[in-house]
Structures are given as structure tokens and as C-alpha cells.
C-alpha positions in Angstrom: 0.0 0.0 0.0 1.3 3.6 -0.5 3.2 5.0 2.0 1.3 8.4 2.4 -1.5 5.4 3.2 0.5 5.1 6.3 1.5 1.4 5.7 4.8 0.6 3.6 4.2 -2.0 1.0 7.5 -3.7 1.6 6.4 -3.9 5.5 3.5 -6.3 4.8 2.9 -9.9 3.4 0.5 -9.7 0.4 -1.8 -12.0 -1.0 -3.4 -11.3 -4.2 -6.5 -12.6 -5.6 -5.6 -13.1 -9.6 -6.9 -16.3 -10.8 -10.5 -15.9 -8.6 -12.1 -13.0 -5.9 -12.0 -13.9 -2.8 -13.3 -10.1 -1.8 -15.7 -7.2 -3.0 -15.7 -6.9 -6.6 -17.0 -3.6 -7.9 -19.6 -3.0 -10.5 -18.3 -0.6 -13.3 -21.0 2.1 -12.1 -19.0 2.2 -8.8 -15.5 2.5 -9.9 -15.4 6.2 -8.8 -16.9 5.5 -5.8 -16.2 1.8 -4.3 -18.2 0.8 -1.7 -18.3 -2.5 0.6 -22.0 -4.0 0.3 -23.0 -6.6 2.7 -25.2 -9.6 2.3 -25.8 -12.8 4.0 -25.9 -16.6 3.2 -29.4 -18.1 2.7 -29.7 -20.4 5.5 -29.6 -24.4 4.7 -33.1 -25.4 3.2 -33.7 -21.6 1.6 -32.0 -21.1 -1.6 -34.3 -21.9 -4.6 -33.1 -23.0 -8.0 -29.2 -23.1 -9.0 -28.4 -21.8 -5.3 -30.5 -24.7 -3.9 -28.6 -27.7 -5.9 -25.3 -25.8 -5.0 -25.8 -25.9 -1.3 -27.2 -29.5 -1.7 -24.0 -30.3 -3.4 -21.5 -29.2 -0.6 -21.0 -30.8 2.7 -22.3 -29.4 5.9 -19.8 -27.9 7.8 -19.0 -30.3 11.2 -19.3 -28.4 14.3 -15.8 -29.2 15.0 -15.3 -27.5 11.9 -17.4 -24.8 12.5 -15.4 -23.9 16.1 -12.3 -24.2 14.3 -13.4 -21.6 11.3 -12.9 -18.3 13.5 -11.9 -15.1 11.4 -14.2 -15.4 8.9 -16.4 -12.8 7.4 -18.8 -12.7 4.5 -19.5 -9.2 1.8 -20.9 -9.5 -1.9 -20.9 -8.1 -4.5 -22.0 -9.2 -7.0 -22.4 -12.5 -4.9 -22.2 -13.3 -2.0 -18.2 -14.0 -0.7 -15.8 -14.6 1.8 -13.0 -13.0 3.8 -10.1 -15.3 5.1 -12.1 -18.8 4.4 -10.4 -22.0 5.1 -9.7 -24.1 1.3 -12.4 -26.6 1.5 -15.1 -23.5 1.5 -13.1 -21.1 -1.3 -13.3 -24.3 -3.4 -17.2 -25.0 -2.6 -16.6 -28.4 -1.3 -18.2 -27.0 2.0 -20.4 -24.6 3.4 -19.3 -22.0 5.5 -20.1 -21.7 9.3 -22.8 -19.4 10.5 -22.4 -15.4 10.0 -23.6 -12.7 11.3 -23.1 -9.1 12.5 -21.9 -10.0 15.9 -22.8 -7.2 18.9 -19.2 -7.0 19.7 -18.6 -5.4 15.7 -21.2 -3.0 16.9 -19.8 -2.4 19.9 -16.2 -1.6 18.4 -18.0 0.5 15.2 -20.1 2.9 18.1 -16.9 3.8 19.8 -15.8 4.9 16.8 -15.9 9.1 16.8 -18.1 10.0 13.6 -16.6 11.6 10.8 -18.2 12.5 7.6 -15.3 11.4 5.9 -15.6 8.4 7.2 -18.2 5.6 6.4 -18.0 2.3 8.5 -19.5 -1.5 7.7 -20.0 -3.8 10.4 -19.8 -7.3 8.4 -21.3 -10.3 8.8 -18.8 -12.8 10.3 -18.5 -16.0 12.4 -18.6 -15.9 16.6 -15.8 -14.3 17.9 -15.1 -12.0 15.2 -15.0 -8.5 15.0 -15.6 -7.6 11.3 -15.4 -3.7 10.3 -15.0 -2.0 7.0 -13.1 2.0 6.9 -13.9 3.7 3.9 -12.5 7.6 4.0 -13.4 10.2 1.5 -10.1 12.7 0.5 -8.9 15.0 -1.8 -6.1 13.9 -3.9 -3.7 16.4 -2.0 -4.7 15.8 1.3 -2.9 13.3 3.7 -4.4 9.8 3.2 -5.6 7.8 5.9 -6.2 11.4 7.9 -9.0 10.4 9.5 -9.2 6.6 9.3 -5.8 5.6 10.5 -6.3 7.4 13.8 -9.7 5.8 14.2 -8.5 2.4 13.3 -5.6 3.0 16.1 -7.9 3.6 18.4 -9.9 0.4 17.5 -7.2 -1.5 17.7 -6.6 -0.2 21.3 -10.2 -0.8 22.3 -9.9 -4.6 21.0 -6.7 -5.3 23.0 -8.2 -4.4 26.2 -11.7 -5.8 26.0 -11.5 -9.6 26.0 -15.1 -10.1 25.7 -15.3 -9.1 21.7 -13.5 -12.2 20.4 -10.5 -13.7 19.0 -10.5 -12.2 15.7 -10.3 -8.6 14.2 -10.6 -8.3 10.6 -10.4 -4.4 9.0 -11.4 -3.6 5.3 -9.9 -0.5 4.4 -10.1 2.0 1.6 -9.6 5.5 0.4 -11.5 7.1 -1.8 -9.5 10.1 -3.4 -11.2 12.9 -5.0 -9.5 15.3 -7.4 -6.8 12.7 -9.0 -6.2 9.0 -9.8 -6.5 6.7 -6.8 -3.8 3.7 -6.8 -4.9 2.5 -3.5 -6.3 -1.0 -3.6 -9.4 -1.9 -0.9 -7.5 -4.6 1.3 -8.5 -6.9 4.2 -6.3 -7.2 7.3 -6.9 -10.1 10.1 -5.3 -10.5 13.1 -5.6 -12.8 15.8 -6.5 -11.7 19.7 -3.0 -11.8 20.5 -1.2 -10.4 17.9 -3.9 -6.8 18.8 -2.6 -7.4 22.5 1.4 -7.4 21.1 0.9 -4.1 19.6 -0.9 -2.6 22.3 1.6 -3.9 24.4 4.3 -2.8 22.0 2.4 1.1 21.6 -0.2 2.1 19.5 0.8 5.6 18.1 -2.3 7.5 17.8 -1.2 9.9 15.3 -0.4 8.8 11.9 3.1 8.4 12.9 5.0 4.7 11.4 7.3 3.3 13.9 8.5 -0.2 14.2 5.5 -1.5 16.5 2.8 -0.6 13.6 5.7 -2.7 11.1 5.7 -5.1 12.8 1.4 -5.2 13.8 1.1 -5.0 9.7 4.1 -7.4 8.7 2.5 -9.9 10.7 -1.3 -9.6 9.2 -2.8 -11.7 6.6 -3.4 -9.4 3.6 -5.4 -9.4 1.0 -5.9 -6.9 -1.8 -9.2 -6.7 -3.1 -9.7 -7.0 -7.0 -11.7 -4.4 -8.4 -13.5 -4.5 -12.0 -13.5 -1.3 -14.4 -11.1 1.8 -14.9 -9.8 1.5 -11.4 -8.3 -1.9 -11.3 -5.4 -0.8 -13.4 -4.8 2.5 -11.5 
């Protein structure tokens, strides 16, 4: 990601999604203004048609299973997806655990301080996750990550200390940039409980400041860049 984003490319593992999306795609009309829509699996037994002989045709997830899938969080667009899925679901050999948007997401996203630069998504995701997408609005010469980098940090602060909103954090990010050609991908970040406890321990800088504790909190995310369709993808 660009370093006026706040987050030095060469600080953070990278996975991206090529060959098939794993994360929102973007309809042409929204290229110059992504967005993160949210939507939620059809329970078992409520599809109709092709989505109905689909879901028959995967295996129920095992409850062991479904214990062991933590992290996980669903958006669409134009179906319905998956954030950080084990193999056996990306491949549609099984079907996911249960999602939702979990009170603890709402919890984290009301102690967030509004800004109308700022839009937040609370996503659907499995128990023990907190799921929340950052979307910022700026001006092409304007500092990126302004106003969502502090609020993340504070997030990320709030998470640490409260033990009761899960085991997972998982943060979609994006700026919007007005006024000029945005090069900065939407991307998904999870972390585990501890790895939010290190930095805190570490420091949490809540200015946009980049020191080695925030390297280190970002080297050690999974990371995905989200794929976008359109004009956009190649900027």
C-alpha cells in the first residue's frame, strides 16, 4: 500500500487474488466510488433454484469444523463471498459456518468518533469476530488515511483491552481520493486476539506516525488486496 497510506508495502505480506475473488468486486458504475455491500448466506433449506442444488451439493460444515473456522467474514458483490475462508469452503466443497453481524462489531464501530469522511461496515462474520469495513473520503492532495488511521488506532486499542469481543479482528480498508487517480487498492487485514494485544503492548501511536511497532502489527497480518473491475483496477 502507498506509504502516504501510512502502511509501507514492503512492511506487509500480500496475497493477491488473480486467478478468482476472494473479496468485493465492484460494479463498473461504482468505480469512482467503491463501496463494501454486505449480504448474507441463505440459511440451509432456503435457496431456490441453481443456489439450492449448490448448497445440496457441498458438505455441511462439522461443528468441529465450524469452532475451528474463527476469522471469517462474508460481503458481496456481486455474490455473495468470503473474507479469510479455510480451502475446503473457497473451493465450494463446504459450506461455511454461521455469520452474522456480531454485537461486539457494533460495539467496536459505536466507539468509533463520527466523521463524515468516514463511512464504517459492520460485516457479517463467524462468533468471535470482530468484522469492520473503513472507507474515507479525501482530496487527492490531502494526507491519506487522515482520518481513518487514527480511528483504526484507536480500534485496535479498544480490542486489546476488551477480551469479551472475540479472537478475531478483521479491518477492510479504503480511500476514496477525489481530485486525482487513486492507486490505493481496498484490502482486508486479520489479526488474531494476541497479535492486537502485542501491539498494544508494544504502543499504538495514535497519530499517523510509522514506527517499528505498527511494522511489525502489519508485517504480521494476513493481507489481501481486493480485486476491483473497471477503470480503477489498473490504476
Amino acid at each position: 500500500m502507498s506509504k502516504r497510506m501510512g502502511y509501507p508495502a514492503s512492511m506487509v505480506r500480500r496475497l493477491v487474488l488473480a486467478s478468482f475473488p476472494i473479496c468485493v468486486l465492484l460494479t463498473a458504475s461504482a468505480c469512482t466510488q467503491p463501496r463494501v455491500i454486505v449480504d448474507r448466506p441463505a440459511p440451509p433449506g432456503q435457496a431456490t433454484g441453481a443456489r439450492s442444488s449448490d448448497a445440496q451439493s457441498r458438505t455441511r460444515p462439522t461443528p468441529e469444523q465450524i469452532a475451528q473456522w474463527g476469522g471469517l467474514a462474508v460481503i458481496a458483490q456481486p455474490y455473495i463471498q468470503y473474507l479469510f475462508a479455510p480451502p475446503e469452503v473457497v473451493s465450494g466443497k463446504s459450506q461455511a459456518p454461521p455469520t452474522d453481524v456480531r454485537p461486539s462489531t457494533l460495539r467496536v464501530m459505536n466507539a468509533v468518533t463520527p466523521n463524515k469522511r468516514l463511512k464504517l461496515t459492520p460485516l457479517p462474520s463467524t462468533d468471535g469476530t470482530v468484522a469492520l469495513a473503513f472507507q474515507e473520503t479525501t482530496a487527492f492532495r490531502q494526507r491519506w488515511g487522515g482520518v481513518m488511521i487514527p480511528a483504526e488506532r484507536h480500534m485496535f486499542a479498544q480490542f486489546a483491552a476488551d477480551r469479551s469481543l472475540g479472537n478475531w479482528l478483521i479491518v477492510v480498508d479504503d480511500v476514496i481520493v477525489t481530485g486525482g487517480k487513486d492507486p490505493v487498492p481496498l484490502t482486508a487485514y486479520r489479526w488474531p486476539r494476541s497479535a492486537v494485544e502485542q501491539y498494544a503492548k508494544c504502543g499504538i501511536p495514535m497519530s499517523l506516525v510509522i514506527e517499528d511497532c505498527t511494522h511489525g502489527f502489519y508485517g504480521n497480518a494476513e493481507t489481501v488486496f481486493v480485486i476491483r473491475s473497471g477503470n480503477n483496477a489498473g490504476q
